[in-house]
C-alpha positions as a Markdown table, in Angstrom:
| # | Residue | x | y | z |
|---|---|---|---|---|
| 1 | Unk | 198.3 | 127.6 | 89.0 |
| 2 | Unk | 195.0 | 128.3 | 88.3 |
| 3 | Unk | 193.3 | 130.8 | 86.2 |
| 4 | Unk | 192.1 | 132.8 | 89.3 |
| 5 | Unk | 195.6 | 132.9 | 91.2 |
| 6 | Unk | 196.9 | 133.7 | 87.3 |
| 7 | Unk | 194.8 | 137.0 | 87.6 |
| 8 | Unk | 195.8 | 137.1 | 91.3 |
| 9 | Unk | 199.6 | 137.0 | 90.1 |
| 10 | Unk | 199.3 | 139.6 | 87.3 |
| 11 | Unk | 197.2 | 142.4 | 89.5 |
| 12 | Unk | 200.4 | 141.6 | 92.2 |
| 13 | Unk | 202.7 | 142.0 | 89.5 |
| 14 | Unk | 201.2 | 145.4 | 88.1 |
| 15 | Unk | 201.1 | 146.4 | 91.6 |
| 16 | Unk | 204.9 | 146.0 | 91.6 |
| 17 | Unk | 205.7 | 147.0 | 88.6 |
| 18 | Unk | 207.5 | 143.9 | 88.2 |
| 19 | Unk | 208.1 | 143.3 | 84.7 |
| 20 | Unk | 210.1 | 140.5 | 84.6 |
| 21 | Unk | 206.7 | 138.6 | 86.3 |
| 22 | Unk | 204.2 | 140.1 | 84.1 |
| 23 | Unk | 206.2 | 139.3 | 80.6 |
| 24 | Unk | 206.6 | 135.1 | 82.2 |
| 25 | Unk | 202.7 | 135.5 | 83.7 |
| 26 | Unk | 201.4 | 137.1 | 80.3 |
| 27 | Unk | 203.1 | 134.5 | 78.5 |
| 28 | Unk | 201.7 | 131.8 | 80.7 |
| 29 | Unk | 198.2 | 133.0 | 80.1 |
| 30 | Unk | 199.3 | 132.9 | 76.3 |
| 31 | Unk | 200.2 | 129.7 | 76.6 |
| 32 | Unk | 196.8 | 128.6 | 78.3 |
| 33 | Unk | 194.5 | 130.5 | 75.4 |
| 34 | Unk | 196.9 | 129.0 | 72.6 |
| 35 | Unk | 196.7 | 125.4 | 74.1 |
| 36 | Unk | 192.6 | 125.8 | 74.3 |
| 37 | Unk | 192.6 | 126.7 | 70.9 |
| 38 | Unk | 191.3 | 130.6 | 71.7 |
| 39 | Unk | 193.6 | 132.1 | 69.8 |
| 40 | Unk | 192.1 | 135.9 | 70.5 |
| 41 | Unk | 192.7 | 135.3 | 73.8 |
| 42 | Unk | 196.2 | 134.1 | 73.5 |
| 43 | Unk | 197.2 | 137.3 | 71.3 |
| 44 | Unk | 195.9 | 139.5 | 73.8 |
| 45 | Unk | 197.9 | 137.6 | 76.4 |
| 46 | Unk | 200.7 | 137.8 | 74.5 |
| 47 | Unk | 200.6 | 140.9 | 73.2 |
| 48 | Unk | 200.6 | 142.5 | 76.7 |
| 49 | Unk | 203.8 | 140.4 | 77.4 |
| 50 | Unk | 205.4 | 141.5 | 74.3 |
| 51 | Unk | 204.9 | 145.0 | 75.2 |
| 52 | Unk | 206.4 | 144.0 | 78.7 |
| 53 | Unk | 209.5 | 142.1 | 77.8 |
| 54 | Unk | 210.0 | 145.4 | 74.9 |
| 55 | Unk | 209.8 | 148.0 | 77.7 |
| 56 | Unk | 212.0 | 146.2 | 80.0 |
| 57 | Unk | 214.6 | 144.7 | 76.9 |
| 58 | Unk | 213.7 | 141.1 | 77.6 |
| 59 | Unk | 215.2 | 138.4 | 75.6 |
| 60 | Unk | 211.6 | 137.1 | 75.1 |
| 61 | Unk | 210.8 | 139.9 | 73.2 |
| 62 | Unk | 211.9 | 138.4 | 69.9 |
| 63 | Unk | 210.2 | 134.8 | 70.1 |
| 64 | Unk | 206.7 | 136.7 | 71.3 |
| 65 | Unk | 206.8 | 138.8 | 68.5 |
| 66 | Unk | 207.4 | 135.9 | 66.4 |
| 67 | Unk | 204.4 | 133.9 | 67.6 |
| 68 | Unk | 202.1 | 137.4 | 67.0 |
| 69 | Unk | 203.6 | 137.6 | 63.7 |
| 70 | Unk | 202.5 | 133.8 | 62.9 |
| 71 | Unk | 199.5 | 134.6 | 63.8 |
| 72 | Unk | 198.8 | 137.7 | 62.1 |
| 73 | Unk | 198.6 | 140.0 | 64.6 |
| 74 | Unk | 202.2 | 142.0 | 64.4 |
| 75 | Unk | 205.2 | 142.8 | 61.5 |
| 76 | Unk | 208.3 | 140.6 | 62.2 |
| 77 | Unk | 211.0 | 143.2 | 64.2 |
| 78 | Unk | 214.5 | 142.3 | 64.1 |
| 79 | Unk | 216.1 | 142.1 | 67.0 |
């Protein structure tokens, strides 16, 4: 999938309200940032799918807050 069906995917998603998509296509866009080294980009990304998989008590929840708090950008919850 490429970056433009990605945004394609998440507008659908939001549409829908669909938060089980938006935490796995959040994460997925994440992934992209992390893996081109734009690691603002990723945090954003992954933030927003942290907030997802919270509201919706996705089992995600934990390892995303782990990767923000690796990188700085959240405290280390317990789950």
């Amino acid at each position: 999938m490429d970056q433009t069906r990605l945004n394609q995917e998440l507008l659908i998603a939001h549409d829908r309200q669909d938060t089980d998509a938006l935490v796995r296509l959040y994460t997925l866009a994440g992934d992209r940032a992390e893996t081109r080294g734009d690691i603002d980009a990723a945090c954003f990304y992954l933030t927003h799918a942290f907030v997802f998989a919270l509201e919706s008590g996705a089992v995600e929840a934990d390892d995303l807050n782990r990767r923000l708090a690796d990188y700085g950008r959240a405290k280390r919850l317990i789950f």
